[in-house]
VOGU-182164 format. One record per atom (N, C-alpha, C): residue in one letter; atom name; x, y, z. Coordinates in steps of 0.001 Angstrom, whole numbers, plus 500000, padded with zeros to 6 digits. Layout:
<recs>
REC,type,atom,c1,c2,c3
REC,A,CA,X,Y,Z;
...
</recs>
This chain:
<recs>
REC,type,atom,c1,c2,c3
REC,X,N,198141,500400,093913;
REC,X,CA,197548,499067,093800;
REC,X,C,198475,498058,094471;
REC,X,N,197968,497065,095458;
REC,X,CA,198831,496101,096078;
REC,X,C,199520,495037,094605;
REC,X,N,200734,494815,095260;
REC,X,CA,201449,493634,094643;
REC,X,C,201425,492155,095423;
REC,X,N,200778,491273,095062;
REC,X,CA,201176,490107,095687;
REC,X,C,202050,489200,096033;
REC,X,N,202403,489236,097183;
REC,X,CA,203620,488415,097952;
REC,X,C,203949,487368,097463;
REC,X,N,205276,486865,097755;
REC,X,CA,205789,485635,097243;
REC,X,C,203959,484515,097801;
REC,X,N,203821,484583,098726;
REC,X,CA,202693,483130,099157;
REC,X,C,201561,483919,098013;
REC,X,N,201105,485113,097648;
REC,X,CA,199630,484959,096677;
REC,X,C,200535,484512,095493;
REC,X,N,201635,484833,095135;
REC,X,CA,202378,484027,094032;
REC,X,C,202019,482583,093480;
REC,X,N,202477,482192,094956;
REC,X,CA,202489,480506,095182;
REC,X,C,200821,480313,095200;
REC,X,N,200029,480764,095964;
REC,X,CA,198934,480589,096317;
REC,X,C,197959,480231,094735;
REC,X,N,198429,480977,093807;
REC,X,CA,197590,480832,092823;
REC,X,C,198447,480546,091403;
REC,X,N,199675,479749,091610;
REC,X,CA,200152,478906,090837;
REC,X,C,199467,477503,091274;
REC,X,N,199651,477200,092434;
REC,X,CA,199597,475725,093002;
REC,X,C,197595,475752,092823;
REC,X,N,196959,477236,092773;
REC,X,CA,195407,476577,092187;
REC,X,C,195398,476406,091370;
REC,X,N,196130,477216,090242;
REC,X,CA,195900,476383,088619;
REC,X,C,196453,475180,088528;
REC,X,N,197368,475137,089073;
REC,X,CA,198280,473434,088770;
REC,X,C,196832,472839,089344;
REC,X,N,196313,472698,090216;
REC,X,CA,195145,471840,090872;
REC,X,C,193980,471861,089887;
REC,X,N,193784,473300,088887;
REC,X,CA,193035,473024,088251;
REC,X,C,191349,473473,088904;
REC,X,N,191863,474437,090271;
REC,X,CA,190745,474676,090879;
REC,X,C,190711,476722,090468;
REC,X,N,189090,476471,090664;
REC,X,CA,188735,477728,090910;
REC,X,C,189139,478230,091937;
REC,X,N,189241,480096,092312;
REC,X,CA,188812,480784,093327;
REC,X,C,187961,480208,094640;
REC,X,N,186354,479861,093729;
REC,X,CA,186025,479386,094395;
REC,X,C,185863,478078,094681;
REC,X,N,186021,477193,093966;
REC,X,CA,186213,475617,094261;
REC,X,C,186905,475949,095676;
REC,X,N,188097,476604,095659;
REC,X,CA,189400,476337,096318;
REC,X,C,188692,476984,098245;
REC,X,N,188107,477984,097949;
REC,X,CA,187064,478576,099119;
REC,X,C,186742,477277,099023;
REC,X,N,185394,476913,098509;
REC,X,CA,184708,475899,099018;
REC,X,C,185520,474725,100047;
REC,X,N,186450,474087,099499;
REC,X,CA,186971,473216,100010;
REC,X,C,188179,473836,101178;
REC,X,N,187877,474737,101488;
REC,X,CA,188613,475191,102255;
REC,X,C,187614,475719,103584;
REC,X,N,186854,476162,103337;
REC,X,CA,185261,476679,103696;
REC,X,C,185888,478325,104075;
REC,X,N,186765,478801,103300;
REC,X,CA,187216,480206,103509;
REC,X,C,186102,481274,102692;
REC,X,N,186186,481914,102874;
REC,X,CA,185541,483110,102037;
REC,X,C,186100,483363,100331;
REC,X,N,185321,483360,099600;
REC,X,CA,186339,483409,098108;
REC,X,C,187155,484557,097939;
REC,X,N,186393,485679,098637;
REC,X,CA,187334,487387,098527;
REC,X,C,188693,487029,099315;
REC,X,N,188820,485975,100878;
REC,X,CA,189752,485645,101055;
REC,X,C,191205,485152,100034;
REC,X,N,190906,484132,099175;
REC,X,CA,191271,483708,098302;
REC,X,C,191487,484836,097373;
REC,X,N,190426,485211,096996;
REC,X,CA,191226,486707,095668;
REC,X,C,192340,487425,096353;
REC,X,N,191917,488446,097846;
REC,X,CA,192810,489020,098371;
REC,X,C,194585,488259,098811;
REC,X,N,194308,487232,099145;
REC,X,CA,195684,486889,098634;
REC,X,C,196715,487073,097638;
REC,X,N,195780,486424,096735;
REC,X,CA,196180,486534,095237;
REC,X,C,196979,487419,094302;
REC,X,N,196053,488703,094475;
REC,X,CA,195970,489787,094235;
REC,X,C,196687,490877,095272;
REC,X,N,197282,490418,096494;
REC,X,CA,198579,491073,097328;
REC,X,C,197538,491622,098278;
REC,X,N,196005,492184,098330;
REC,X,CA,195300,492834,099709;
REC,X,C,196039,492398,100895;
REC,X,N,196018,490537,100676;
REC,X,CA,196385,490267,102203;
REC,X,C,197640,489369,101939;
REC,X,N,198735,489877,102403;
REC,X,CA,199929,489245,101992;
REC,X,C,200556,487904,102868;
REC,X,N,199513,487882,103664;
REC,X,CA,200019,486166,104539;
REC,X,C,198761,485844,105084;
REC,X,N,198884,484612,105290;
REC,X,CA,197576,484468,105964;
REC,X,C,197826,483752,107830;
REC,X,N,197151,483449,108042;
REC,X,CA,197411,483105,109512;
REC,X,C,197594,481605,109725;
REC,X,N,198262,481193,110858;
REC,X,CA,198416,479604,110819;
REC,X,C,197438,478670,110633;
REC,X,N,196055,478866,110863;
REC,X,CA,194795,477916,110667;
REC,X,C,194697,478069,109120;
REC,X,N,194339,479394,108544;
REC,X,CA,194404,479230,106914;
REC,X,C,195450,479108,105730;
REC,X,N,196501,478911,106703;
REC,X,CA,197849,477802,105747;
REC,X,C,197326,476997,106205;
REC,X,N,197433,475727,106905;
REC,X,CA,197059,474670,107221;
REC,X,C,196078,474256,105830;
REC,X,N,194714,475549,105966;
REC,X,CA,193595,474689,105419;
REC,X,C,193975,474593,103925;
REC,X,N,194616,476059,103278;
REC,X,CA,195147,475944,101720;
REC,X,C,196013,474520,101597;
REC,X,N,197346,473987,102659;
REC,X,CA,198098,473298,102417;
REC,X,C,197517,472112,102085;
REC,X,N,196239,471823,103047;
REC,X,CA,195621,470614,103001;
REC,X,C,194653,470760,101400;
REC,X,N,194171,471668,101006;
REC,X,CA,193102,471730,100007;
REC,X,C,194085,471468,098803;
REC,X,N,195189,471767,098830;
REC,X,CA,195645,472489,097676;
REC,X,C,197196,470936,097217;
REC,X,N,196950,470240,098545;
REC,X,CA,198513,469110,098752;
REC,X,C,199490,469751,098002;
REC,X,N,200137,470662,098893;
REC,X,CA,201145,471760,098960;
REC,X,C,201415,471380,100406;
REC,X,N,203127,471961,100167;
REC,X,CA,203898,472405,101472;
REC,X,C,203560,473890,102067;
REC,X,N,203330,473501,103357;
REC,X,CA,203365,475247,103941;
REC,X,C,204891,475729,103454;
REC,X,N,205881,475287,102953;
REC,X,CA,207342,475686,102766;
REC,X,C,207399,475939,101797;
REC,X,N,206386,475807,100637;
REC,X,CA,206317,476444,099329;
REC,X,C,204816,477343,099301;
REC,X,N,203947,477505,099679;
REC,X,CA,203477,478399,099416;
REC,X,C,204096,479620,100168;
REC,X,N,205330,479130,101582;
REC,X,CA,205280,480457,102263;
REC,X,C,206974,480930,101456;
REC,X,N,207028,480055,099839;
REC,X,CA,208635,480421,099211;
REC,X,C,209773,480534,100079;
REC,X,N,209521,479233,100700;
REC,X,CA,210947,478422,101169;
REC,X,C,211184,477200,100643;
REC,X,N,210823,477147,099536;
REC,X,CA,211015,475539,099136;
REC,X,C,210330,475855,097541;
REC,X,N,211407,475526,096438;
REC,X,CA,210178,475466,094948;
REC,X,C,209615,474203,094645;
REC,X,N,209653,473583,095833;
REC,X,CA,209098,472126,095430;
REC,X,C,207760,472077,096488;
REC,X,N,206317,471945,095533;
REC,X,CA,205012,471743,096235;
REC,X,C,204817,470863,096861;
REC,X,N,205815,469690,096712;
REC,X,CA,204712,468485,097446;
REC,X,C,204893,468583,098695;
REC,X,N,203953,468217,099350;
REC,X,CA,204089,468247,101024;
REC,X,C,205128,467815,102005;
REC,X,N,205311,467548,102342;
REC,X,CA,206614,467243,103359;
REC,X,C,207333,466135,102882;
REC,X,N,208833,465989,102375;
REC,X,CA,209443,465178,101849;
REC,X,C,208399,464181,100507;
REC,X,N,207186,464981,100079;
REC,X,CA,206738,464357,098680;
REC,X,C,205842,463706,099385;
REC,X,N,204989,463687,098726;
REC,X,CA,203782,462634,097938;
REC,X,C,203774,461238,098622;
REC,X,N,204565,460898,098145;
REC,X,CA,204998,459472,098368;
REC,X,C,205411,459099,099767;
REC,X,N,206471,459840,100835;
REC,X,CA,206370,459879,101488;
REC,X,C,205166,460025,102475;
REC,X,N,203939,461193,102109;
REC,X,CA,202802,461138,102997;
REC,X,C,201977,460173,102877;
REC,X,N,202197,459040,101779;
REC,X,CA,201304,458136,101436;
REC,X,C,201741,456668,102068;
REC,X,N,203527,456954,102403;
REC,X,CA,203918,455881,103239;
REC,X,C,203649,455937,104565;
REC,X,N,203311,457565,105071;
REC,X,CA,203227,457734,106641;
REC,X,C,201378,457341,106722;
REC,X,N,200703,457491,106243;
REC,X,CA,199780,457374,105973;
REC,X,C,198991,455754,105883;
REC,X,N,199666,454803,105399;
REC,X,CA,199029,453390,105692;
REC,X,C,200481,452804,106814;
REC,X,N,200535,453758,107549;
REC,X,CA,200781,453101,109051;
REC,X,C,202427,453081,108937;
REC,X,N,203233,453456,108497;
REC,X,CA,204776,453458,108192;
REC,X,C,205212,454352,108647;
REC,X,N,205313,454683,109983;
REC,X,CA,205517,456119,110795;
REC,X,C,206757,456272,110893;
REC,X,N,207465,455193,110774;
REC,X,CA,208857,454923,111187;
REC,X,C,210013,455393,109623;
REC,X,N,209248,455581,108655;
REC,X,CA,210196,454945,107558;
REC,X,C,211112,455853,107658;
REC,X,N,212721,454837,106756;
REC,X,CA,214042,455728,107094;
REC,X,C,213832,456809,105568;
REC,X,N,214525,457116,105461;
REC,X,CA,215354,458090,103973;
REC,X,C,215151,457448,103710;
REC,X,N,215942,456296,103279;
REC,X,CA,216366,455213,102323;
REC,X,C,214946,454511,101990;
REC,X,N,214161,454121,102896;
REC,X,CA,213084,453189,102556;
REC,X,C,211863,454435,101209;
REC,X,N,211914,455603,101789;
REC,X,CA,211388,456426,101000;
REC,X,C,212215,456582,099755;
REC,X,N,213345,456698,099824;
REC,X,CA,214164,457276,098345;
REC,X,C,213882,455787,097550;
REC,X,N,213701,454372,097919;
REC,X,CA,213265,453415,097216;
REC,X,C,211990,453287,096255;
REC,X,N,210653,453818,097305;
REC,X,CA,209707,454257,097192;
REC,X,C,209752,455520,095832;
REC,X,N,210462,456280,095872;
REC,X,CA,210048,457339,095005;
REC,X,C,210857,456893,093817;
REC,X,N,211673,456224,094111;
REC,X,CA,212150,455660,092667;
REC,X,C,211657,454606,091690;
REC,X,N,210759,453508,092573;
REC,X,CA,209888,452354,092157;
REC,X,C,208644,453112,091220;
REC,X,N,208807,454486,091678;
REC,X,CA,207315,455686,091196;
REC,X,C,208203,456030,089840;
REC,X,N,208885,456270,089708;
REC,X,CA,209346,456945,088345;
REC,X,C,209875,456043,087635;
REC,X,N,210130,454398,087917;
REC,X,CA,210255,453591,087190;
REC,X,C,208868,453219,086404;
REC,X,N,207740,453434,087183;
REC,X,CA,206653,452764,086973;
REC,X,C,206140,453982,085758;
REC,X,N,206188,455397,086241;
REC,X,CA,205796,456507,085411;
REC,X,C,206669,456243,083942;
REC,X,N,207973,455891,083889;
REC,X,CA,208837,455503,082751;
REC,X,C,208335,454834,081575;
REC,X,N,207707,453616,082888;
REC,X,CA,207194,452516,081779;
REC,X,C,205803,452652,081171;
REC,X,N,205105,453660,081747;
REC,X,CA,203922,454202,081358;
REC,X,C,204034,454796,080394;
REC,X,N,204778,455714,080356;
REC,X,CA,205551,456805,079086;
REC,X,C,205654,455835,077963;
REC,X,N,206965,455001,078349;
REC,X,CA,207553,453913,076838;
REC,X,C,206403,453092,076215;
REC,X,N,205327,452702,077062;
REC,X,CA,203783,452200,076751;
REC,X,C,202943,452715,075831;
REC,X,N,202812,453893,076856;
REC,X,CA,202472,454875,075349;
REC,X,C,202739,455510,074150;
REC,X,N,204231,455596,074346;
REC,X,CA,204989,455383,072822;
REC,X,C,204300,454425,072023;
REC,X,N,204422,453069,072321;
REC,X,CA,204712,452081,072104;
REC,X,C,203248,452140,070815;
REC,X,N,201805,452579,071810;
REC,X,CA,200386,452444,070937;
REC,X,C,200236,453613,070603;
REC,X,N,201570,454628,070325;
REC,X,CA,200993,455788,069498;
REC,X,C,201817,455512,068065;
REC,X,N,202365,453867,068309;
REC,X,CA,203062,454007,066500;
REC,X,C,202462,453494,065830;
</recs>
């Protein structure tokens, strides 16, 4: 019986974290769902550069963690970062991002202490 590779590892941690089906995850991928199982399940132990791409994009994962070079999912330098390159900030340094991701976990903080706050 096949064993699945470090990527069906990754491949079907990062769908439950998403919270998607097999096939949700086909669908939005427009792959085949047996594609998706056979990963999973070790049949097919890598997939080819067009269907990383499409998991990375379906799934907002790094190709560097599903292919277990990286234990961190978010896409290229985080979240936050693709959301700064994204409304037109092509340029940003380190620094302007490491600001950015910290203004995020101040804000997540105060969300937390908030909800303390109306669960007493």
């Amino acid at each position: 019986m096949p064993n699945p590779s470090v990527f069906g590892d990754r491949l079907l941690t990062a769908r439950a974290k998403r919270g998607m089906s097999q096939a949700t995850l086909a669908a939005k991928t427009r792959l085949p769902p047996a594609v998706i199982s056979h990963f999973e399940t070790g049949v097919r132990q890598f997939p080819s550069a067009d269907t990383l791409v499409k998991l990375t994009d379906a799934l907002q994962v790094s190709s560097d963690y599903l292919l277990g070079r990286t234990p961190d999912m978010s896409p290229r330098g985080g979240e936050l970062e693709v959301l700064w390159r994204k409304i037109g900030m092509h340029e940003a340094s380190d620094d302007e991002i490491a600001t950015l991701k910290a203004v995020a976990r101040a804000l997540v903080a105060q969300r937390k202490r908030d909800a303390e706050v109306k669960g007493k």
